[in-house]
C-alpha positions, 0 to 999 in steps of 0.5 A: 653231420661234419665230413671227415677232416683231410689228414696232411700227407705233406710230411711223406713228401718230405721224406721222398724227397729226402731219400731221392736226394740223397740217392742222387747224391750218392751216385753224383760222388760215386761219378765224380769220384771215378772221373778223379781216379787215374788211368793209363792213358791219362799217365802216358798222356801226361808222360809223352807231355813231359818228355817233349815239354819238360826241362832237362835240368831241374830240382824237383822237390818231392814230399813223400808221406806214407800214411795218412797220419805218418810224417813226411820225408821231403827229398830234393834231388838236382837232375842235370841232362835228365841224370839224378846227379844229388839227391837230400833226404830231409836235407841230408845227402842220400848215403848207401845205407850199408858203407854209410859213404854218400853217393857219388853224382850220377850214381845208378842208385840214384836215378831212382828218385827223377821225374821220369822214375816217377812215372815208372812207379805209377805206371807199374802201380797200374799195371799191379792193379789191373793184373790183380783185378783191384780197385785202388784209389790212384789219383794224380795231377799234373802240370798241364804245360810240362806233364810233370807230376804234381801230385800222387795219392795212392790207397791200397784196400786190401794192405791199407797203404796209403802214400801222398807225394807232392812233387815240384819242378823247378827249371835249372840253367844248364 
């Protein structure tokens, strides 16, 4: 009489190792990801760097994107003795929408676009989500010598908002 043949159970391995593999996946991106995602000290962090090593006068150039297949707004705004003075919207000077006069250099109005408005907007961004209690994706980075912003991306879930900026400085002489 011949013993019975042994059955191969190597396949179920296969599959053990499959799913194991890809839980540890899984929780790797999940890690990873939560590293990425921006938090109040890391922008005060970047904020305090900025305001001790950042130039007084600069251009800083900014492309906006709301959405992720909107087109984008470049913006180009000179700030002398840490003042907006001009501000280009897709090269055209920012003009008062309801006299259609251009703004004049130092205008209030325009101190909404600076490096330092940048991170007030962030910053209330993150206080929105914390009071809220959401999880938005906001994730940033920065210049590691000056603390500028060089890049800011924000989704919210519930309104589906996304926004790209991509920032750059350039020191001026004053």
């Amino acid at each position: 009489m011949s013993s019975p043949s042994k059955k191969n159970r190597l396949w179920i391995w296969f599959f053990v190792f499959v799913v194991v593999a890809s839980i540890a996946l899984a929780g790797f991106m999940i890690w990873f990801n939560l590293r990425l995602q921006l938090t109040s000290e890391k922008l005060e962090e970047a904020r305090a760097l900025w305001r001790e090593h950042g130039p007084k006068d600069y251009l800083l150039t900014v492309t906006k994107k709301f959405g992720k297949e909107g087109s984008a707004d470049t913006f180009k705004i000179k700030v002398r003795a840490g003042r907006v003075m001009e501000v280009r919207m897709n090269g055209e000077l920012l003009r008062n929408h309801v006299t259609d006069d251009v703004f004049p250099p130092g205008d209030d109005r325009l101190q909404y676009y600076s490096m330092d408005r940048m991170f007030v907007d962030i910053e209330r961004f993150l206080e929105k989500d914390a009071k809220e209690g959401q999880k938005n994706y906001n994730v940033a980075l920065f210049d590691e010598r000056t603390g500028a912003i060089r890049r800011y991306v924000r989704s919210e879930r519930a309104s589906r908002m996304h926004v790209e900026e991509e920032a750059m400085v350039e020191p001026l002489a004053p």
